[in-house]
N, CA, C and O of each residue as an XYZ file, in Angstrom:
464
protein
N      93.083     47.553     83.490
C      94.335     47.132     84.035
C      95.413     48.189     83.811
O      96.252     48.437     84.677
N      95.373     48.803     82.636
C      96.070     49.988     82.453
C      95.991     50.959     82.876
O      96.968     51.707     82.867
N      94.684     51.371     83.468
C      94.715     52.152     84.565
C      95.196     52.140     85.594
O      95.682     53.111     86.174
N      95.110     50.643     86.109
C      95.635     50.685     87.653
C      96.918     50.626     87.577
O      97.546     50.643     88.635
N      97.303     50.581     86.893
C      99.367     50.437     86.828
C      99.881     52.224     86.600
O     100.847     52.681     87.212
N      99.121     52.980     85.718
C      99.472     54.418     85.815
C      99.008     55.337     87.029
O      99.460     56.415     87.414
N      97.961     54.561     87.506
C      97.281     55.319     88.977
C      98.773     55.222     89.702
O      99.441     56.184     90.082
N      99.287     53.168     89.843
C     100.427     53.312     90.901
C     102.060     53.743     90.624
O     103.029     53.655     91.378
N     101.938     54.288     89.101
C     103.204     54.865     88.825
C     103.208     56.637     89.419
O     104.055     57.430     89.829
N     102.006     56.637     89.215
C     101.585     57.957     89.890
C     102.073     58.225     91.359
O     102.895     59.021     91.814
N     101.384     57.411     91.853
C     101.622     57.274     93.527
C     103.214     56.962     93.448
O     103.795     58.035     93.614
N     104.151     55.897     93.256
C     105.134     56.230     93.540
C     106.213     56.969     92.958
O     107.408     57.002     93.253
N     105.411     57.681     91.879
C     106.430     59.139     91.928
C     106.320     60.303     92.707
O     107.202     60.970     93.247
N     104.543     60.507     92.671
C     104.760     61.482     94.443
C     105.189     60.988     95.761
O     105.195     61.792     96.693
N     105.531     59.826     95.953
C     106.447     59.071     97.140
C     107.626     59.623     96.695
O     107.933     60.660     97.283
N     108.410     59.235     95.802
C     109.735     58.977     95.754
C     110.303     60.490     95.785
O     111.348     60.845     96.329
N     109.095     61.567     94.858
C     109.397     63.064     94.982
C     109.503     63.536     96.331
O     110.365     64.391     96.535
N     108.650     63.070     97.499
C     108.377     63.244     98.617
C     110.186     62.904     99.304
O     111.108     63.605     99.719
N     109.931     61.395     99.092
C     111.585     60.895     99.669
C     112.492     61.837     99.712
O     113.041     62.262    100.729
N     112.755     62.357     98.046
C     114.348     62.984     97.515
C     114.034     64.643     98.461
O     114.873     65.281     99.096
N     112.570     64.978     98.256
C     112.935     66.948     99.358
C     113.185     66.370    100.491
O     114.239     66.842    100.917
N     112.566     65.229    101.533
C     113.072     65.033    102.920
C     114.605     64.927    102.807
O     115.254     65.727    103.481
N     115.278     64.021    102.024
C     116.381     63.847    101.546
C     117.519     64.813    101.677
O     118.685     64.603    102.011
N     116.568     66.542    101.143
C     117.121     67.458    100.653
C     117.189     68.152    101.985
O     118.152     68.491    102.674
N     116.080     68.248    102.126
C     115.704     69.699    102.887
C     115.566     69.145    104.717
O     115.654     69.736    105.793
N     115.327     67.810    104.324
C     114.933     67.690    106.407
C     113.646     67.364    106.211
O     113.011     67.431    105.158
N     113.164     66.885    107.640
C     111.616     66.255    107.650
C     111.420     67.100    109.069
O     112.369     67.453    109.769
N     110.177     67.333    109.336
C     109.719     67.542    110.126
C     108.296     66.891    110.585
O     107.588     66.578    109.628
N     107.740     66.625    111.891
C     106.574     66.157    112.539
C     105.683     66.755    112.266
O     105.870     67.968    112.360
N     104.191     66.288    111.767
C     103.309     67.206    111.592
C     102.040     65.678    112.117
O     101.920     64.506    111.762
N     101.470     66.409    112.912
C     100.396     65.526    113.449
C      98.921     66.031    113.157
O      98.710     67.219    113.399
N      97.892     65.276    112.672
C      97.304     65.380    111.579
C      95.907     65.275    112.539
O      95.861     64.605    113.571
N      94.788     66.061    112.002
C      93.385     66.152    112.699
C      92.947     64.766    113.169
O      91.999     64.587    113.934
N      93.783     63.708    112.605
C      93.658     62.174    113.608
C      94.158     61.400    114.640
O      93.861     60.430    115.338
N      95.244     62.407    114.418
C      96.091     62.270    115.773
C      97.630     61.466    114.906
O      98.761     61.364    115.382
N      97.332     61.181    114.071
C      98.487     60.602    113.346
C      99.758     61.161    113.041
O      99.713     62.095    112.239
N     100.989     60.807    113.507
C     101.931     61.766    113.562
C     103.108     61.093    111.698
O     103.535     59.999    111.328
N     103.150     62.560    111.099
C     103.809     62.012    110.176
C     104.666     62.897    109.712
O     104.733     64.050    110.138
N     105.330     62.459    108.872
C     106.734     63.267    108.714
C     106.893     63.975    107.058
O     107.116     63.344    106.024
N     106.725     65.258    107.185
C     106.370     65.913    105.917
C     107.910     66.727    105.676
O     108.653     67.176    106.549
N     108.135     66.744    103.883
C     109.578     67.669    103.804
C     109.169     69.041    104.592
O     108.017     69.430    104.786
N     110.372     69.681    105.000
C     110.840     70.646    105.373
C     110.584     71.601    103.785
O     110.564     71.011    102.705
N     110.445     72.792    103.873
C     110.309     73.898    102.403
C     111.712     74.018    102.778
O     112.311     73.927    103.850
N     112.134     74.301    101.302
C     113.582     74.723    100.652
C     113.738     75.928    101.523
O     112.919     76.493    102.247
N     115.075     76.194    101.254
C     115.485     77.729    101.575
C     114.760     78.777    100.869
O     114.430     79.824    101.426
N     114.426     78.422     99.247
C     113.910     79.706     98.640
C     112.744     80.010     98.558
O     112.253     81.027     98.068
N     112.126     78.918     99.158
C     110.760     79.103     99.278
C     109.696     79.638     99.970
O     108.717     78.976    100.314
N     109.862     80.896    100.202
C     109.394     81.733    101.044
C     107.921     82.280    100.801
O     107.814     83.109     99.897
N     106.831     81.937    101.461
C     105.518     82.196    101.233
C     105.238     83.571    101.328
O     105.619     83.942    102.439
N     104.722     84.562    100.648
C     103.966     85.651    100.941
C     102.875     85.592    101.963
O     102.031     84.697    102.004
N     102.947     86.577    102.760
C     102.155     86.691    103.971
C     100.633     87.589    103.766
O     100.178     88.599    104.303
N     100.219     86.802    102.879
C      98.723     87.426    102.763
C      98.134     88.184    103.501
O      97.794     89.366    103.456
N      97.985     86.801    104.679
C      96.591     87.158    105.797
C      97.450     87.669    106.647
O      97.432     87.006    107.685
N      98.441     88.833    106.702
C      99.249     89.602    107.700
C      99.083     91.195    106.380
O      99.048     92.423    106.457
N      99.038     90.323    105.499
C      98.597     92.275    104.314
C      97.125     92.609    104.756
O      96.757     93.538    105.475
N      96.369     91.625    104.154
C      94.850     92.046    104.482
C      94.422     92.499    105.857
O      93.522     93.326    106.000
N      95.188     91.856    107.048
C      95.020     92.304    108.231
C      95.938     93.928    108.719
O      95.979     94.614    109.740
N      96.364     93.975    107.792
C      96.824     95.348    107.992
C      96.107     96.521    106.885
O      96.090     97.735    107.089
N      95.699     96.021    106.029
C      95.018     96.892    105.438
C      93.947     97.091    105.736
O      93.463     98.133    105.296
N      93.052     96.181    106.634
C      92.026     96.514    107.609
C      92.356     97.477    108.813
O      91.771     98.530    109.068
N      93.093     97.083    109.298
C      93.795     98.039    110.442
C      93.964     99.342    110.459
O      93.767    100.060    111.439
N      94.438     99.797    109.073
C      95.158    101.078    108.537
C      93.599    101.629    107.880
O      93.310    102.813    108.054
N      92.908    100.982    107.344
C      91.654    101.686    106.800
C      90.388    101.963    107.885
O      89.608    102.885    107.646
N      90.225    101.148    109.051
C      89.813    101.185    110.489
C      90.493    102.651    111.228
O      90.047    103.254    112.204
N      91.403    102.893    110.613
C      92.420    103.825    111.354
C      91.923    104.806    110.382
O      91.356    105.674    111.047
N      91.853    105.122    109.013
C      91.681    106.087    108.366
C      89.880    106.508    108.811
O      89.550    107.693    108.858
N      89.060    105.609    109.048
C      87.663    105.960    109.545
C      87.506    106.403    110.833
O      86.576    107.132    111.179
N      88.606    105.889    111.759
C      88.284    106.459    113.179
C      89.032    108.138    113.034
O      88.662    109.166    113.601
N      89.975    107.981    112.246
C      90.532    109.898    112.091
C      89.301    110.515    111.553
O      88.558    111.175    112.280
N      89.075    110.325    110.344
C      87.713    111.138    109.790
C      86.554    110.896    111.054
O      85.548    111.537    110.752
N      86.387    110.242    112.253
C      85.679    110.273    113.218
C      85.699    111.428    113.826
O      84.723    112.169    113.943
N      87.148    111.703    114.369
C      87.348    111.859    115.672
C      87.899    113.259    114.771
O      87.907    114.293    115.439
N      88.214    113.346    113.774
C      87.964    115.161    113.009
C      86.778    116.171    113.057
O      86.497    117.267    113.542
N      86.186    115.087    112.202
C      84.777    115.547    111.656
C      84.889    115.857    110.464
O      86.039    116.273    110.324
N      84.150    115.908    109.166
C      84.234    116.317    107.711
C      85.192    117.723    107.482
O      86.294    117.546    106.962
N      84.844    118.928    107.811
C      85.514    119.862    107.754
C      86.870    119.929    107.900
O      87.680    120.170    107.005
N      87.204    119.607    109.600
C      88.546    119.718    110.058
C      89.646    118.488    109.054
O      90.655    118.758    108.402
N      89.003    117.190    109.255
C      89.363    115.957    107.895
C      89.914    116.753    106.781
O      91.061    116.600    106.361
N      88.986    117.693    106.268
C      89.489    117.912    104.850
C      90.689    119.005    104.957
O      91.807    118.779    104.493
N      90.402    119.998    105.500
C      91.455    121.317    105.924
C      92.823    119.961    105.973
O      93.686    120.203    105.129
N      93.071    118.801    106.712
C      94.212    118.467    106.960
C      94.347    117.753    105.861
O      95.571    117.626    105.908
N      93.997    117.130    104.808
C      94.348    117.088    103.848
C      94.545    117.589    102.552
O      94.833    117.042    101.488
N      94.237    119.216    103.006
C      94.220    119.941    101.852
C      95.905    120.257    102.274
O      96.823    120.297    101.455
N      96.015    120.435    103.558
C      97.485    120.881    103.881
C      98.768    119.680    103.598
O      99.986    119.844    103.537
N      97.966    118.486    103.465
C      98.972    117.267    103.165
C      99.052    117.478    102.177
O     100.257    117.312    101.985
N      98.487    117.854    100.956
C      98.111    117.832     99.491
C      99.307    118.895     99.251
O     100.005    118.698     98.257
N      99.581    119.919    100.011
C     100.083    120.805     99.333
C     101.770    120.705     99.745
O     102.567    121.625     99.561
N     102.163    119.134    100.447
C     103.554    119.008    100.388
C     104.364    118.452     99.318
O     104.266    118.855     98.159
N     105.219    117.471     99.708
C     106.122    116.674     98.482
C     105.459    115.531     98.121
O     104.365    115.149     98.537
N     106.330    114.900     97.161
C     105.636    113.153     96.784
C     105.096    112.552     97.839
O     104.000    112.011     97.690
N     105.681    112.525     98.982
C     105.040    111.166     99.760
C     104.029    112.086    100.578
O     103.165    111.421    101.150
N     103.965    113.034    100.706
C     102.729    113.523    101.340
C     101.536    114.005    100.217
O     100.338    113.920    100.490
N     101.984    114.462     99.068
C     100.857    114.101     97.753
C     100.206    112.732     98.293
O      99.044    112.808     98.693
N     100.734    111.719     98.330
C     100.532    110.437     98.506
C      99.633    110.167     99.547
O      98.418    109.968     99.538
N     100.474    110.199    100.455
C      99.304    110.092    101.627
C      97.731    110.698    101.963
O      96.754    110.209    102.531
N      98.076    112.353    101.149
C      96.791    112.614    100.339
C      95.866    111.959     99.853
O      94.718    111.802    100.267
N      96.487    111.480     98.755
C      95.391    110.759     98.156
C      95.136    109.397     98.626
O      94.031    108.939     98.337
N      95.944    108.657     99.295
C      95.458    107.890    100.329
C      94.219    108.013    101.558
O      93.353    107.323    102.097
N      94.535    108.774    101.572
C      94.269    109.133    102.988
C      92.665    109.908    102.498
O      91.892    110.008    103.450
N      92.066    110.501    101.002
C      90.749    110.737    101.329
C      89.839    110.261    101.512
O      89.931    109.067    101.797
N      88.539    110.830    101.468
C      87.255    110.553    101.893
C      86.710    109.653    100.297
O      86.351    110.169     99.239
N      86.823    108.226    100.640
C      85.908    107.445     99.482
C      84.310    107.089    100.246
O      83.819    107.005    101.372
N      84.034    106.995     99.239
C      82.552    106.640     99.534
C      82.330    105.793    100.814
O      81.504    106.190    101.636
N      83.378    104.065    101.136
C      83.510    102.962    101.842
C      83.806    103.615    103.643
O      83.478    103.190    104.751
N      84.730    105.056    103.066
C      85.014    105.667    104.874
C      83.529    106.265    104.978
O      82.777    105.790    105.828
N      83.059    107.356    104.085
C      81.892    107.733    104.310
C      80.912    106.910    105.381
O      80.645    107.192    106.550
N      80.256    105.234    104.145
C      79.674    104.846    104.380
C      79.609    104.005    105.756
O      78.577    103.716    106.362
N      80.701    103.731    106.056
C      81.304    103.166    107.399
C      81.477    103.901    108.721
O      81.541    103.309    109.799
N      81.570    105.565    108.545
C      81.141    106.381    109.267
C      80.012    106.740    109.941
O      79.784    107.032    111.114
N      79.362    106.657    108.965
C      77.756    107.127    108.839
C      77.154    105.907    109.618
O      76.311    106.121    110.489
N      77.559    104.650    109.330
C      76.735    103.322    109.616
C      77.145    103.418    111.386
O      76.297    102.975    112.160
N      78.127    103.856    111.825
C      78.748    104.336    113.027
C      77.971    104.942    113.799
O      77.534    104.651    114.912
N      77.789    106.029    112.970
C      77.095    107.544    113.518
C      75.596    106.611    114.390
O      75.469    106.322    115.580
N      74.781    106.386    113.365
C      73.724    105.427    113.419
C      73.379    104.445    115.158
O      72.431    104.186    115.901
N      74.898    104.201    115.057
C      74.876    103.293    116.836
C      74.977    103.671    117.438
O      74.228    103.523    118.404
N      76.508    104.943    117.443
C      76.757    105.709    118.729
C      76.131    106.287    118.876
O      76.171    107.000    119.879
């Protein structure tokens, strides 16, 4: 019996928490894989999510991009241009060492080579 009375103190404190952000912040419609339309708080002003799956999709992009240059170079010419990046300021040090040959461009090259 004591369980079931802390289960429903439970439940209506995530209600009533629910109540006070609509309260706060606004409600908005959100209709649910049943078709059920219901009304969830609005996020605060400060609550701003980090955009993960917009990093990882760019760090695919940009490393897709670093394998098609070492493509469309070839090993030799690849390296000559980063020996010449190597030998500028900080952010082109940088991009240097960004920008070399790890094992993952290698191997992703090569697995390339293989189809085309």
């Amino acid at each position: 019996m004591a369980s079931d009375k802390t289960e429903f103190e439970r439940r209506v404190a995530r209600i009533e928490k629910r109540k006070l952000a609509m309260a706060e912040h606004g409600a908005r419609k959100k209709v649910g894989k049943d078709g059920l339309v219901e009304y969830v708080p609005k996020r605060g002003p400060l609550s701003i999510r980090f955009p993960w799956r917009a990093m990882l999709l760019l760090a695919l992009l940009l490393f897709a991009g670093k394998v098609g240059l070492f493509r469309a170079l070839g090993p030799e010419a690849y390296a000559a241009k980063l020996g010449a990046l190597s030998q500028g300021d900080g952010i082109d040090q940088l991009g240097a060492r960004v920008m070399t040959v790890d094992p993952a461009t290698q191997w992703i090259s090569d697995q390339l080579d293989r189809f085309l």
